[in-house]
N, C-alpha and C positions, 0 to 999 in steps of 0.2 A: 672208230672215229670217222668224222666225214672232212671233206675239202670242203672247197667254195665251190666249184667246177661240178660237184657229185650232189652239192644241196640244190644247182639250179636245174642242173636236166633231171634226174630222179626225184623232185619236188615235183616239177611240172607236172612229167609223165606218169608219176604215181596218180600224182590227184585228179586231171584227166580221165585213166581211165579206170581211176574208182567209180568218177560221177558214171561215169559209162555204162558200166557195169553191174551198176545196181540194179535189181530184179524191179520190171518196169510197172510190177503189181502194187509196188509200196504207195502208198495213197500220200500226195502231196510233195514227194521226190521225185515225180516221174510226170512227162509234159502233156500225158495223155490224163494224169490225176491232177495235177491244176488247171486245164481245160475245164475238167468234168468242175472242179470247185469252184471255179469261176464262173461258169453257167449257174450252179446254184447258189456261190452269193451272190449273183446280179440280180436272179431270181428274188431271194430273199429282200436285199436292198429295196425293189420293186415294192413287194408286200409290205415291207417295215414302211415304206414311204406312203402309200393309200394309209396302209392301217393307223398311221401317224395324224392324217389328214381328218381320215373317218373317226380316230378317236379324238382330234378337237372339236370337228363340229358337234357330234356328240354330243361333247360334255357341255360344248355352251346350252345345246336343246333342254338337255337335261336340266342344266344349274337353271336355268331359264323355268321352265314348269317344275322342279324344286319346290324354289323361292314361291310360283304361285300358290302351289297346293300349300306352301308352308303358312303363308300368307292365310289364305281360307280357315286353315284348321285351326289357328291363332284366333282368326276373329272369334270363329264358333265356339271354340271351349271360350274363350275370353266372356262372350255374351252368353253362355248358358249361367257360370258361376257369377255373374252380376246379374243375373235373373234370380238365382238362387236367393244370392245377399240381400238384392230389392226384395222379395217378396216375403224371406223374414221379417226384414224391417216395418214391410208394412202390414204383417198380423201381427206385432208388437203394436205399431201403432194406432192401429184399430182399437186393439182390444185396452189403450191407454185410454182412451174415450170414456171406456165404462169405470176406469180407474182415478177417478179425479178428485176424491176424498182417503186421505192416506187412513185410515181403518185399517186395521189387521185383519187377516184372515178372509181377505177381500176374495183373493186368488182363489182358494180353496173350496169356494163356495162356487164357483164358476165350473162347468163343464168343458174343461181343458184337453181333453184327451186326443183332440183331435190338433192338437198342436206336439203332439209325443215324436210323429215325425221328423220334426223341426225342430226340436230343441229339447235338450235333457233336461231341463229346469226352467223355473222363471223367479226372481226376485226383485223385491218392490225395495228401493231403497228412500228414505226421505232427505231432508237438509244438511243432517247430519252425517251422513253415508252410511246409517245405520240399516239393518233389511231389517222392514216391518212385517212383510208379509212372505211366501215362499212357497212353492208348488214344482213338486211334491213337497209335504210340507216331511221336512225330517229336523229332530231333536241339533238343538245347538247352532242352527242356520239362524233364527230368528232371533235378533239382539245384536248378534255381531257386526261390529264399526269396520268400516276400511276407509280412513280417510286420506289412507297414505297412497293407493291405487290412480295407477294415469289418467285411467276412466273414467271415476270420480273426480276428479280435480278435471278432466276437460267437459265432463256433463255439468257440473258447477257452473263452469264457465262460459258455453258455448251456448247449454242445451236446447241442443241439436242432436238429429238419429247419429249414431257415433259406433265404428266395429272394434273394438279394443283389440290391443295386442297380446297374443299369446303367452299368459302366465301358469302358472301352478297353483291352484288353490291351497290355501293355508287350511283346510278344513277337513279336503275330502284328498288333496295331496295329487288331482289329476290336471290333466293340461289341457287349459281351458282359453275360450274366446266369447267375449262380451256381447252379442247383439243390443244396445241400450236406446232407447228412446225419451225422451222428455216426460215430466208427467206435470201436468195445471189442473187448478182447481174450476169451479164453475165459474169463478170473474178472471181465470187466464192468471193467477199468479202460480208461479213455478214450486213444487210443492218437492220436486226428487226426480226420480227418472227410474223408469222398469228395464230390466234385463233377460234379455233370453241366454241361457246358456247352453252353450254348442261343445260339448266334448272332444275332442282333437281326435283323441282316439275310439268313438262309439260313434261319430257321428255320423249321420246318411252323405251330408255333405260334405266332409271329409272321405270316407270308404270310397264312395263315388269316384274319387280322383284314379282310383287302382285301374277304373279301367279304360282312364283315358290312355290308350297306345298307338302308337304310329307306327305299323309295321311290327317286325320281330325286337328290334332294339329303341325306335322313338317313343320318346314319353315325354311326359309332360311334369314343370316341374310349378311350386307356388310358394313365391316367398312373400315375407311384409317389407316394407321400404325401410321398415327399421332393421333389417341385414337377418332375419331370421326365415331357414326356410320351413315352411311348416310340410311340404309333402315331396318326395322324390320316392319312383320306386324302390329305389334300395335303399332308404333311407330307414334305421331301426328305431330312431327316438320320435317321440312326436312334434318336438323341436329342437332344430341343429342353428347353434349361433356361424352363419359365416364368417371364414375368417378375413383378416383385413385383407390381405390382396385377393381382387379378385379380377375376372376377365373384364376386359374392358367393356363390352357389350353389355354385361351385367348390372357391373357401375353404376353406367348410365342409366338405366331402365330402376334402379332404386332412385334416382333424381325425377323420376319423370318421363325418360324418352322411351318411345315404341317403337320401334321397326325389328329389322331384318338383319343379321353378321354372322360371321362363320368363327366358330369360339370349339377352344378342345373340350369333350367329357371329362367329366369325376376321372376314368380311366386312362385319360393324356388321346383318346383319339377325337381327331379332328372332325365337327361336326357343323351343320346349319341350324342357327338358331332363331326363333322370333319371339318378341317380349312384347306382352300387348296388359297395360293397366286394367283393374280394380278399381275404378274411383270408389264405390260404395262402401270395400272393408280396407283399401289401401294397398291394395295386396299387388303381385306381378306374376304373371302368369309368362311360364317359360316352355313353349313348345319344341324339342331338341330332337333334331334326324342327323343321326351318322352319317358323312359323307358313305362311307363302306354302303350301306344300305340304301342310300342315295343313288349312286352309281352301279347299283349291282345288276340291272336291267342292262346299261353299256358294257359293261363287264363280258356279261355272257354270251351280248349277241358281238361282242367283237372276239372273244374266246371260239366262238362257233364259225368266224369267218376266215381266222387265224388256224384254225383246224383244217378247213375249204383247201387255204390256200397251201397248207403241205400236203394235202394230198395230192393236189393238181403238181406240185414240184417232185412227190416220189413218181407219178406217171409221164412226166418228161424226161427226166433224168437220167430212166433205162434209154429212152431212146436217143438223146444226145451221146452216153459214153458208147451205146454200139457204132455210129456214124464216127465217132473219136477212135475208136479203136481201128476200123477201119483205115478212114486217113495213117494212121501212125505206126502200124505193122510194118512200114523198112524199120522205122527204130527199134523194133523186136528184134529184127534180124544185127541191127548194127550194136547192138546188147551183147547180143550172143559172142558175135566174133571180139567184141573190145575183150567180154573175159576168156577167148581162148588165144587172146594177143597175150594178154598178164599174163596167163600161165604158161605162153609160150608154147602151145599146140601151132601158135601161124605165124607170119612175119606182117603179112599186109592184110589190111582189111580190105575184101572183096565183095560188092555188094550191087547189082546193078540196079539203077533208080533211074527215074529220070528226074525228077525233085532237085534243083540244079542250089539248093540250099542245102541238103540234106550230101550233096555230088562234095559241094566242098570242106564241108565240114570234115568228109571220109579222107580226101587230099591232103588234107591238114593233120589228121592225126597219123599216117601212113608216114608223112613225113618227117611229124615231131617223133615216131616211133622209130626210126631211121637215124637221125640227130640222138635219141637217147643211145642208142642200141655202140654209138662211136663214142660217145661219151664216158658210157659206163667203162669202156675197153680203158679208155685214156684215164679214170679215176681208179679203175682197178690197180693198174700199173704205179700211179702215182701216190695211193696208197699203200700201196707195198712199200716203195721208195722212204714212204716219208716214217712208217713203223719201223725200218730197219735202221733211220737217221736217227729218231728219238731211242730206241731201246740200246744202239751202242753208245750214247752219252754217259761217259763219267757222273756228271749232275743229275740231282733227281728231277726228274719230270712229269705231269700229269697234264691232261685236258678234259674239258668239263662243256655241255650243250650251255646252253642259254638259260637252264635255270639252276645250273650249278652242278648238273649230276655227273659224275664222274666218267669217262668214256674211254679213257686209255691212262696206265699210272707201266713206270716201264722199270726195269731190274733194277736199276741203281737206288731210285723211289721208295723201294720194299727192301733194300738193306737197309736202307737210313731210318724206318721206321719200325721196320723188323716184319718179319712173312707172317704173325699172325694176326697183325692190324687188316682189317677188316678193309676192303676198298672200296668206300664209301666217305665222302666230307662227312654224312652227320658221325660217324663212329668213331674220326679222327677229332673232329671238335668235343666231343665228352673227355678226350685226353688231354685238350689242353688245360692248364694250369687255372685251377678256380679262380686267382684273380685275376685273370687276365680272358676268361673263354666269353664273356658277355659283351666287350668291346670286340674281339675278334672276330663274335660273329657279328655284330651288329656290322662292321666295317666290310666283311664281306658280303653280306645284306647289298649295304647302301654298293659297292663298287660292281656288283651284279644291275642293279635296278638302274644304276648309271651308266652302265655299259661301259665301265671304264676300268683300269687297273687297279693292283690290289699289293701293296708293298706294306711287309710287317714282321717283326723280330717278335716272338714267344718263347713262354717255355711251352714246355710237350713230354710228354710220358710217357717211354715207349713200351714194346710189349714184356720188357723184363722188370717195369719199376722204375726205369731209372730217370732221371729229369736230364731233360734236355733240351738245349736252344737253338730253335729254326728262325731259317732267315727266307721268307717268301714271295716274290717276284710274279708275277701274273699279267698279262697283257691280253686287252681284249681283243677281237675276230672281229675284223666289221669287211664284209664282202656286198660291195654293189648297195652300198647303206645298211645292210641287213647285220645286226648282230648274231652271229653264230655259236659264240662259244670264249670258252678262254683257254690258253694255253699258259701254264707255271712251271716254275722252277723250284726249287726246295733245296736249300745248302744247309748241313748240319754245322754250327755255327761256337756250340759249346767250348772247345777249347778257347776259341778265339774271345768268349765272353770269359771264360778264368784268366784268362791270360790279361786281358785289358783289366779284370777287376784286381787282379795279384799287382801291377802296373799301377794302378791307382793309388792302393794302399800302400805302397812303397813309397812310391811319390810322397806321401805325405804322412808317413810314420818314421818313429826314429827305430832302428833296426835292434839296436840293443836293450831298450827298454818297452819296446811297442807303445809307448805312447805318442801324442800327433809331435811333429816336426815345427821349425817355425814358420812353414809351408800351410800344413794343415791347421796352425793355430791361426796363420794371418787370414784365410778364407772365412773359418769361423768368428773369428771378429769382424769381418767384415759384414760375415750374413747380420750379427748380430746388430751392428752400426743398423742396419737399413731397418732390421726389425723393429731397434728400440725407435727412431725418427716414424717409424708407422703407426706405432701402439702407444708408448713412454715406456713400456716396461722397462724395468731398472735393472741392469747388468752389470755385475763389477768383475774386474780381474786381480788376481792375485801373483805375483812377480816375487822369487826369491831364489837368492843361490847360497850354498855350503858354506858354514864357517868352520874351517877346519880342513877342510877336505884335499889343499895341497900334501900334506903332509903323506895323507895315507896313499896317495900317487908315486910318491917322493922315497917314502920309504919301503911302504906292500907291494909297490908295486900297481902295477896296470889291468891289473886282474883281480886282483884286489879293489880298483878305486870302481871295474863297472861292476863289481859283485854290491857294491856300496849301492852304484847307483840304481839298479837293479832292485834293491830293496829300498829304495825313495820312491821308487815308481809304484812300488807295491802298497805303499804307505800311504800315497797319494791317492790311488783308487779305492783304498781300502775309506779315504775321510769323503772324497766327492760323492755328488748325489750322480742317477745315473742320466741326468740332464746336463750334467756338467761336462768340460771339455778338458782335458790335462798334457798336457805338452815339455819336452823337454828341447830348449833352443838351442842348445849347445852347453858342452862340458858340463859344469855342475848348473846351467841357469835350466829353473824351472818355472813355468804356469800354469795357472789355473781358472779358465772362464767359468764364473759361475752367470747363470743365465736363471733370468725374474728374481734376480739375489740384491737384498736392499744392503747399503752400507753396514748394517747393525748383523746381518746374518752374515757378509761376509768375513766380519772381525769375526763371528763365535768361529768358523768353521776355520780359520786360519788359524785360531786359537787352537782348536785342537787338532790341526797339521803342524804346529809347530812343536807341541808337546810329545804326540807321538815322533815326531823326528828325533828331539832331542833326547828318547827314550831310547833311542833304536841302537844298537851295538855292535860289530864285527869283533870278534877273536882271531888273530891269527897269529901265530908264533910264540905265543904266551904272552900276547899282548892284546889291549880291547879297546878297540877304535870307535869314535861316536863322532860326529858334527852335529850343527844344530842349522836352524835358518832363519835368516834373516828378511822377514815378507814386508812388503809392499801391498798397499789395495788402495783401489781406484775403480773406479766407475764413469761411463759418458754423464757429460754439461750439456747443455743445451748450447754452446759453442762449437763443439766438434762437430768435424766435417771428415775427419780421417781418422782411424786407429791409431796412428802413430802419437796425437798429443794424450789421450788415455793411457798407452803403455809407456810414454814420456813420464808422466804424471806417477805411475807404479813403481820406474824403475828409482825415479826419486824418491820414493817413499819407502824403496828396499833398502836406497844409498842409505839415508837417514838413520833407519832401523841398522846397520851395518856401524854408522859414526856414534850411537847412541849406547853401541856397547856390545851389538849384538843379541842373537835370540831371541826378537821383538816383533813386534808387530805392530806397524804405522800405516794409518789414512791418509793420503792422500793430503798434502800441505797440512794438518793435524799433528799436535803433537803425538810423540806414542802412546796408544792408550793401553798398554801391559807391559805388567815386572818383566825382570829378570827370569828366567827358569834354573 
């Protein structure tokens, strides 16, 4: 165990010259290793601050000619693929010139092949939106109506060159887009309209889109403003219907708008985008650069400067800690001596400097070593003192540091518990009594964490089995503010709790019959008073004494009259439930609380206490002695305030049952409600 006087000087002077002591190689303990750290984060800090600076102007240079270039390459695919569109449109429209009388088999007779490039088919439809004529001409194309088609119904309407939206042929089952044009006859009346048809997936103008790339990951995407996209590199159908949310960027550029915004990829990364319209087929062209590939030019070259700059810090670094080391070799020497002070090889540190910092720090500790050195003598002696005051105490005693652990437990301690209990609080808390070890410990918990005392009565199990009650006293340690520890008492307590509880039960039992007293019965009506005004539960009591019973006093004798009552008592416990309460007040008078007992259950149960009584028989001298009784029952009103008008209320209804003839049983102002027995 420690003092107050032994935790302040041997605290100080331990921790002192541990720091001291420590081998002045360990990097970041030692003043010549935070020097050197401190040079290299300053160093660092320096670098992280340009390369901070360098990497925003950077990025704006960067985001800046981006946006340019992203700009340009928008335009240019934008105006190649409305090159494209235009100039289908207008070999459709040309060749509608020569088609201005609907005739079948117009097409067929024409040297088309040089339109094979441009479009996998062509079909002539007329008013009806039937196709008249077809090129290639193949079986089952020519006849067939689509008047239900958007294209038809806007060439109907409009016609005007028009690029229809991406369907599925009901014919040939591929994924198709319309190039259509007007067709008039030679006075200009509107006769139908001709159709190129563009394959989604064979077409040149389609395929083409594979190798618009930007870089390793920028590509190019092409949707229609009706929310379908018809091309993305990794895209495996030849149209994918967008879903409803989309980026806001995108949104807008199916409304109409063009420009420039930064929108996540298909795969959630962050990218630059620009959307530049189709007016011809309606379509929106999406040119998309990953920022990652965007920036990966600043990346490198700031990776490559950020390389620069650790190298230039691994080649100062050597020469900062050798100029450190230098400087700082007395503290090598003052290392050395602190750990041959701890171990006691020196008394003073000896060191000569001229370093008038380094002068007094050696003064200081020569001196604190000096002050320990009187200390220790004086806590030695006082701890001797204070072991031999605690271990001849009669009383058990123990002390424990600050977080409870046991530090000194002295003879008297380990009789009371027994010498194979373990000395240790966790080994002695698994003894205490399971209902009660979860509070106990909790309470010593809290009166630790509070630095305060610990007062508490248990059982305990010592090392033979046996159960026993401890009374626990603890006071805390508080030196110079500092909590240290606690020091307790431990008094074996067990007699004194049989002794109070044999005391108790006496108090309020009758000695001859063991049942409660009118001591013990008036508590229990009382608890009962308070319970029934909390709840209503209904409680009635039962009041009756011997009819008969002088006689057998008078004549057997007094030994005789408690062998009688003795077997009333037995009769009695034998009818109550074991919620019930049975009392004898004197001489022959007896009761009985029955408790949650309605009027109607207290008659049955008095019913058959009366019957067993009147049953019951002594023999003695060739003669056979019996009484009977005469009960009372009554229960709380909603007027009572005391037990006394309740047991008023019983004893009249004993009196009653006594004027009525006897061996009865009456309620309470009721008349009796049973025979004779």
């Amino acid at each position: 165990m420690t003092t107050s006087s032994e935790g302040g000087g041997r605290g100080f002077g331990s921790r002192l010259l541990g720091i001291l002591s420590r081998p002045l190689t360990l990097p970041l303990l030692t003043l010549r290793g935070r020097l050197l750290a401190g040079a290299g984060l300053l160093w660092a800090v320096l670098c992280i601050t340009l390369l901070t600076y360098g990497w925003q102007a950077g990025h704006l240079l960067v985001d800046k000619t981006n946006h340019q270039h992203l700009r340009y390459e928008a335009e240019l695919i934008r105006n190649s693929i409305t090159y494209q569109v235009n100039a289908r449109l207008q070999v459709l429209e040309r060749l509608a010139q020569h088609l201005s009388e609907p005739i079948g088999d117009a097409l067929g007779t024409r040297q088309l092949d040089a339109l094979t490039p441009l479009f996998e088919g062509l079909v002539r439809f007329d008013l009806d939106s039937r196709i008249v004529d077809a090129w290639p001409t193949r079986s089952g194309i020519v006849g067939a109506r689509f008047p239900d088609r958007d294209y038809a119904r806007f060439m109907h309407a409009f016609q005007q060159p028009h690029v229809s939206a991406p369907f599925v042929s009901r014919l040939t089952g591929d994924p198709l887009v319309m190039m259509l044009v007007p067709l008039h006859d030679a006075e200009g009346r509107y006769t139908g309209f001709l159709g190129g048809v563009v394959n989604i997936d064979q077409s040149r103008l389609f395929k083409g889109f594979e190798h618009l790339r930007l870089g390793e990951r920028g590509h190019v995407t092409i949707t229609t403003a009706a929310g379908q996209r018809l091309y993305h590199p990794e895209q495996r159908q030849a149209v994918v219907e967008l879903p409803d949310t989309l980026p806001p960027a995108l949104d807008r550029a199916l409304y109409g708008w063009q420009g420039e915004a930064e929108e996540a990829t298909t795969s959630g990364e962050p990218a630059l985008v620009a959307y530049r319209q189709v007016w011809p087929a309606d379509w929106i062209v999406g040119v998309h650069l990953p920022n990652a590939q965007a920036e990966a030019p600043l990346v490198a070259g700031m990776r490559r400067i950020t390389q620069l700059a650790w190298w230039a810090l691994g080649l100062v670094l050597p020469v900062l800690g050798l100029l450190i080391w230098l400087a700082l070799r007395p503290l090598t020497r003052l290392a050395r001596q602190a750990r041959e002070l701890r171990d006691g090889q020196r008394h003073l540190l000896e060191i000569p400097t001229r370093m008038p910092e380094l002068r007094r720090v050696i003064d200081v500790i020569n001196q604190t070593t000096q002050a320990r050195r009187a200390n220790l003598h004086d806590l030695t002696r006082r701890k001797a003192l204070l072991n031999a005051t605690l271990a001849a105490s009669p009383q058990g005693m123990f002390v424990t540091d600050p977080r409870g652990r046991l530090t000194f437990l002295n003879e008297a301690l380990n009789k009371t518990l027994g010498t194979s209990v373990s000395q240790t609080l966790e080994s002695w808390a698994h003894r205490i009594h399971p209902e009660e070890r979860v509070p106990v410990r909790e309470a010593w918990r809290q009166s630790l964490a509070r630095q305060q005392g610990f007062m508490r009565q248990f059982r305990f199990v010592d090392h033979e089995g046996k159960q026993r009650w401890l009374d626990i006293h603890t006071s805390a340690i508080h030196v110079e503010g500092e909590f240290i520890g606690v020091v307790g008492t431990v008094r074996d307590i067990t007699q004194h709790r049989h002794d109070d509880a044999l005391r108790r039960w006496e108090a309020e039992h009758d000695p001859l019959t063991g049942l409660l007293n009118r001591r013990g019965l008036t508590r229990r009506l009382e608890e009962a008073l308070v319970e029934w005004q909390k709840t209503g539960d209904q409680t009635a009591v039962l009041l009756f004494d011997l009819d008969h019973f002088k006689p057998i006093n008078d004549q057997g004798g007094h030994a005789l009259g408690d062998r009688m009552l003795q077997r009333i008592a037995e009769t009695i416990r034998g009818v109550a439930r074991s919620s019930d309460h049975a009392a004898r007040q004197g001489g022959d008078e007896f009761a009985v609380l029955l408790t949650g007992c309605s009027l109607d259950q207290a008659q049955t149960l008095a019913e058959v206490l009366r019957e067993r009584v009147a049953s019951l028989a002594i023999e003695h001298q060739e003669h056979r002695w019996q009484v009977t009784a005469s009960i009372g029952i009554s229960c709380f009103q909603p007027g009572d305030r005391e037990i006394d008008a309740m047991l008023a209320r019983a004893d009249a209804a004993s009196y009653r049952a006594k004027q009525g003839g006897r061996n009865r049983v009456v309620i309470d102002e009721d008349k009796p409600r049973s025979v004779t027995g």
